[in-house]
RODO-2510 file (C-alpha; in nm, 4 decimals, decimal comma):
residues 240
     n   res          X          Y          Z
     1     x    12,4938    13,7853     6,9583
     2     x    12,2748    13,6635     6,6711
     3     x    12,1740    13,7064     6,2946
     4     x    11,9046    13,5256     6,1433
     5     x    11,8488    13,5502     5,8215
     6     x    11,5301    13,3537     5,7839
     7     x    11,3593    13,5646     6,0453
     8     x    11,5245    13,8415     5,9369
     9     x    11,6268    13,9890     6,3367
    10     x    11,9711    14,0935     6,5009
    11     x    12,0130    14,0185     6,8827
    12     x    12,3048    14,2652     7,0340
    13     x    12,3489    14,0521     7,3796
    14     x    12,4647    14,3289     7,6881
    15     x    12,5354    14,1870     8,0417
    16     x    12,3447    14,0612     8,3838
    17     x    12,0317    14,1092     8,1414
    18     x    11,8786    13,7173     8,1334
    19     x    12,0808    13,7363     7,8127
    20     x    12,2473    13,4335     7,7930
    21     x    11,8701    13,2694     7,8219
    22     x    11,7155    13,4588     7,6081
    23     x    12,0232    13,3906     7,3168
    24     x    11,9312    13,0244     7,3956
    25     x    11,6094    13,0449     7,2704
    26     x    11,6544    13,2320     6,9452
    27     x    11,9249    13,0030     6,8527
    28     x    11,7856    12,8074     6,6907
    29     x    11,6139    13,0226     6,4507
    30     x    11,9742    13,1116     6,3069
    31     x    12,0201    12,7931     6,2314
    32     x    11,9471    12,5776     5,8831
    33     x    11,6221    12,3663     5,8806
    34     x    11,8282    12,0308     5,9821
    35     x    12,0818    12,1795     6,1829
    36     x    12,0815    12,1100     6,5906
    37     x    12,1721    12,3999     6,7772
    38     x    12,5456    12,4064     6,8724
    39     x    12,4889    12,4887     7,2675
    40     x    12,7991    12,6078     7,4186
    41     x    13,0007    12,8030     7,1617
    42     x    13,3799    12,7159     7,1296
    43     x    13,3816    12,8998     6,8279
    44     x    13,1569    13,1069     6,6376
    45     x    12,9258    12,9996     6,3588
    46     x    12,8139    13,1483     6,0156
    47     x    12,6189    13,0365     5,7409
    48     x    12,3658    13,1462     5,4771
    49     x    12,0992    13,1017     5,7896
    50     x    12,2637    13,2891     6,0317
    51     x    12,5490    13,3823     6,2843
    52     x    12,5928    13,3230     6,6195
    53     x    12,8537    13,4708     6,8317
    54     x    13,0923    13,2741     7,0359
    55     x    13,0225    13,2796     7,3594
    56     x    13,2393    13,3218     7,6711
    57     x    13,6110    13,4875     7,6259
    58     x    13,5768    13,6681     7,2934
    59     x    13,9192    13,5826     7,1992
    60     x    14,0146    13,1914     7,0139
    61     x    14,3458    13,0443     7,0289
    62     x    14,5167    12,9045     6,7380
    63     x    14,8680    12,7381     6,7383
    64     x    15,0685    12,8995     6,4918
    65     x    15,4720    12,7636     6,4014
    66     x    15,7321    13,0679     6,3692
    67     x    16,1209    12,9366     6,2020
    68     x    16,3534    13,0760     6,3912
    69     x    16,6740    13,0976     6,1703
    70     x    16,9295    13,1255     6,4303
    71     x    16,8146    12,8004     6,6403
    72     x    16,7794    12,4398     6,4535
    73     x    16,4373    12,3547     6,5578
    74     x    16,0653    12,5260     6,5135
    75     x    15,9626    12,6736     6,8128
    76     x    15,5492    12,6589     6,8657
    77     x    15,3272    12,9875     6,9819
    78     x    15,0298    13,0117     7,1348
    79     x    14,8379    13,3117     6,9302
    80     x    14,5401    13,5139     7,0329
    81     x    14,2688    13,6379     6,6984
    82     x    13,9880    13,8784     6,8088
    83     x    13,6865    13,5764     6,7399
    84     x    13,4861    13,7718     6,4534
    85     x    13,1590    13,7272     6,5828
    86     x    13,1416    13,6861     6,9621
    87     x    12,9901    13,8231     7,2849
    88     x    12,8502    14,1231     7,3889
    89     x    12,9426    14,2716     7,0454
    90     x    12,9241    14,6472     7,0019
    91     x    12,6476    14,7641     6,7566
    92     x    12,9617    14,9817     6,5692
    93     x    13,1078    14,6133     6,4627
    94     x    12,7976    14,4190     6,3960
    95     x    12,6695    14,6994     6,1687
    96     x    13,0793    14,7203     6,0000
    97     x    13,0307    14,3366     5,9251
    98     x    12,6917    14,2687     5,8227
    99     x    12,6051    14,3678     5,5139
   100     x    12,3891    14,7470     5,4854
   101     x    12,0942    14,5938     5,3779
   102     x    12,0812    14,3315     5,6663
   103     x    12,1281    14,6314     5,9257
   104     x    11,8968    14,8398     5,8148
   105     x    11,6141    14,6016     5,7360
   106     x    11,6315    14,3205     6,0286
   107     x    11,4507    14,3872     6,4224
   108     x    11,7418    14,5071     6,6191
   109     x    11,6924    14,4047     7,0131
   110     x    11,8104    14,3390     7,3139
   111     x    11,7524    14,2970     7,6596
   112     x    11,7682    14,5657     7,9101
   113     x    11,7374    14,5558     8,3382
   114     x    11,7184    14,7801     8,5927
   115     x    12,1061    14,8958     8,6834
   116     x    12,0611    14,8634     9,0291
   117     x    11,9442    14,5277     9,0108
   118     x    12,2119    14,4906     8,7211
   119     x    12,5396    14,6185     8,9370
   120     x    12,4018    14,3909     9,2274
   121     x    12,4050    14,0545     8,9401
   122     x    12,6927    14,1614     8,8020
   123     x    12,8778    14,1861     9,1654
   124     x    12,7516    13,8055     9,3009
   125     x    12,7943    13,6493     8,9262
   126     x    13,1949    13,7929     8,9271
   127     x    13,2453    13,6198     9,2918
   128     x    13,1048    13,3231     9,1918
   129     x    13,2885    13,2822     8,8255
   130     x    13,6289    13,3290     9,0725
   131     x    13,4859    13,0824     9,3379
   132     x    13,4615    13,3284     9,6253
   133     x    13,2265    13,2003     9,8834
   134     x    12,9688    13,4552    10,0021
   135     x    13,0080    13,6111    10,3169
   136     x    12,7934    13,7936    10,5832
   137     x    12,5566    14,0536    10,4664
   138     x    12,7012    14,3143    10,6301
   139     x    13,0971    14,1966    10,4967
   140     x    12,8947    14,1782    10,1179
   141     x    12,7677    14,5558    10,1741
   142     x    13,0974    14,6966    10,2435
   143     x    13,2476    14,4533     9,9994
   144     x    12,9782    14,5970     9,7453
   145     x    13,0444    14,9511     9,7991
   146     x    13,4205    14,9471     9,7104
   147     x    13,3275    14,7639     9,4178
   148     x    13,1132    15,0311     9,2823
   149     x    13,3575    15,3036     9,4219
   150     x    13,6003    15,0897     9,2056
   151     x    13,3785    15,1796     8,8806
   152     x    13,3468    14,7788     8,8620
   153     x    12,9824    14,7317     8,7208
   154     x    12,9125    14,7207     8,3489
   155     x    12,8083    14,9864     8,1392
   156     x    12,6514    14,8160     7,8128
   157     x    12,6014    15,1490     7,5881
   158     x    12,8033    15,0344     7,2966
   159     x    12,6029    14,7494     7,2969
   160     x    12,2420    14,9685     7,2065
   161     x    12,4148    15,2666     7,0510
   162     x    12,6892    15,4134     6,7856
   163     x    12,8157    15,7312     6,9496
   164     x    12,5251    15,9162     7,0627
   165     x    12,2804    15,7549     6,8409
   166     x    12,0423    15,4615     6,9838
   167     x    12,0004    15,1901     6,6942
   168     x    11,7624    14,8848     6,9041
   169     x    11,4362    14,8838     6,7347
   170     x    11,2533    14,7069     7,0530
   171     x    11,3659    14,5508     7,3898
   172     x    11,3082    14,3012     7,6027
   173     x    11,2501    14,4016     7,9748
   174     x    11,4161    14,1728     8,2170
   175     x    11,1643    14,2398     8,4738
   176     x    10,8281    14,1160     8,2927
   177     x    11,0614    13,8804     8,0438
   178     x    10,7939    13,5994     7,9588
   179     x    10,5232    13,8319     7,8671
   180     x    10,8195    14,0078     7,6932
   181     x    10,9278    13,7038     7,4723
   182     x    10,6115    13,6575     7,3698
   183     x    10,5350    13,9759     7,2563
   184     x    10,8598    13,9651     7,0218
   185     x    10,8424    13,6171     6,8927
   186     x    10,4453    13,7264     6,7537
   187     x    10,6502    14,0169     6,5768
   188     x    10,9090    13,7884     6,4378
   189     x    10,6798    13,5247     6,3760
   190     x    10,8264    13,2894     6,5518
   191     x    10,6652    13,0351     6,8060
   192     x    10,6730    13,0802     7,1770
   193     x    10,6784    12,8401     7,4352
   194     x    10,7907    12,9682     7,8073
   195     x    10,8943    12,5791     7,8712
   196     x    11,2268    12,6690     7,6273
   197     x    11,3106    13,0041     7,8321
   198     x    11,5807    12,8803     8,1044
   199     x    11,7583    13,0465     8,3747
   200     x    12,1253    12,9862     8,2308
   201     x    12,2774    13,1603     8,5046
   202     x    12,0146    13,1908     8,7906
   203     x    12,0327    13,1443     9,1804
   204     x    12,3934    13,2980     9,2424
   205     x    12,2154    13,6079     9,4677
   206     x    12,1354    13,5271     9,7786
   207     x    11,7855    13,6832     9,8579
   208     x    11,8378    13,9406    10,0936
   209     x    12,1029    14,0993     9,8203
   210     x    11,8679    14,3926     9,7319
   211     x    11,8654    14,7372     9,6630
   212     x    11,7524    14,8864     9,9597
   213     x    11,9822    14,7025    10,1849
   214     x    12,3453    14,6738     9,9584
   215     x    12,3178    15,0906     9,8265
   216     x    12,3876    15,3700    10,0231
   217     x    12,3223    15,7794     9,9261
   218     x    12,6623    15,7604     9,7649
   219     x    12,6732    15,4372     9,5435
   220     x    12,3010    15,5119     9,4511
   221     x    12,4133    15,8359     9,2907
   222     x    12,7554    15,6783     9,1530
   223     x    12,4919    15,4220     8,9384
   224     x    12,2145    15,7183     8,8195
   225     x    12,5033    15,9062     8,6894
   226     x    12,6763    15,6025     8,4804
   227     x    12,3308    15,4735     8,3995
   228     x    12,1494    15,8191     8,3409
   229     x    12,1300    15,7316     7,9467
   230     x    11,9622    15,3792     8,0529
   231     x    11,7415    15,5321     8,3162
   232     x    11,6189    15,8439     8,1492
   233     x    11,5604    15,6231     7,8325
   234     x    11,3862    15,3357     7,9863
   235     x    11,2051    15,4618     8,2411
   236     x    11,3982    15,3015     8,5510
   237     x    11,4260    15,4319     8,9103
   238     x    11,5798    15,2942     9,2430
   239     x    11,3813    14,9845     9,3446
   240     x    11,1561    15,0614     9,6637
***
């Protein structure tokens, strides 16, 4: 997730979305005039310019030393802290730790995707971040409908709403995302250039992973009834 305060805009990052690229490029707009953009985040940064959330596992590890009275040494512990900022945020604790004034005033987005494109990302990115190798379309299908009959896929409502009310102020469609970007950099006044939009996590589908061949009746209805919200308020249908 970002802040920046310069440009005065609040990016809630939700999953399988071209997120991660799009993050990338606002970057470094949260930044301070001289500051390089920290890539990778390890930890999460904040500063009178802006915030950006640490990316990857939301948690951070620090070593903490505990006296135990009844042995004659200090024993070390590994501690997990909730990372303030981080990741795929809900818009409930971004508004609780940004000041009232910054959440009320700054362009809320985000970026949104078809769910059936986005269950059929999220499946192929999860067996690749665990290193299982792909197997044969028909083994995928079957593999793919347990998965959804497992409840699996990612739902990113928190992300985009507080309870039943929806906060974003504009999106950015994963499906025309160039013309997209554009549109919301000339409303943040900020410059565009499609040479800085990468494909952080591109080219883990294989091509004949689509819609019409991985759903059946049943796992097609399974994803319109988690993703009625997304598809009655965007606009989306089953690819065909």
């Amino acid at each position: 997730m970002l802040v920046s305060h310069r440009y005065k805009f609040i990016f809630l990052k939700t999953r399988k979305t071209a997120s991660t690229s799009v993050e990338y490029y606002f970057e470094p707009f949260c930044l301070g005039p001289e500051e390089d953009s920290p890539g990778d985040q390890a930890l999460p940064y904040e500063s009178s310019h802006g915030i950006i959330g640490k990316r990857g596992n939301r948690y951070v590890e620090e070593r903490t030393w505990q006296f135990q009275y009844s042995y004659p040494f200090v024993r070390a512990l590994r501690q997990k802290k909730m990372a303030k900022w981080h990741n795929h945020m809900s818009a409930r604790k971004v508004r609780r730790q940004v000041e009232t004034e910054v959440w009320e005033s700054y362009l809320k987005f985000a970026t949104i995707r078809n769910p059936f494109t986005k269950v059929i990302s999220s499946y192929f990115f999860k067996k690749s971040k665990a290193r299982i190798p792909v197997g044969t379309p028909e083994e995928e299908r079957m593999a793919f409908r347990h998965w959804i009959l497992d409840g699996k896929f990612p739902v990113d409502r928190r992300i985009y709403c507080i309870g039943e009310d929806y906060i974003l102020d504009e999106v950015i469609r994963y499906e025309n995302l160039e013309q997209e970007m554009a549109r919301i950099c000339r409303k943040l006044q900020i410059p565009w250039d499609s040479k800085r939009l990468g494909n952080s996590k591109g080219g883990i589908r294989p091509d004949w992973a689509i819609p019409a061949f991985l759903f059946d009746s049943e796992t097609q209805g399974i994803v319109e009834r988690e993703y009625a919200f997304e598809i009655h308020k965007f606009g989306y249908r089953f690819p065909g």
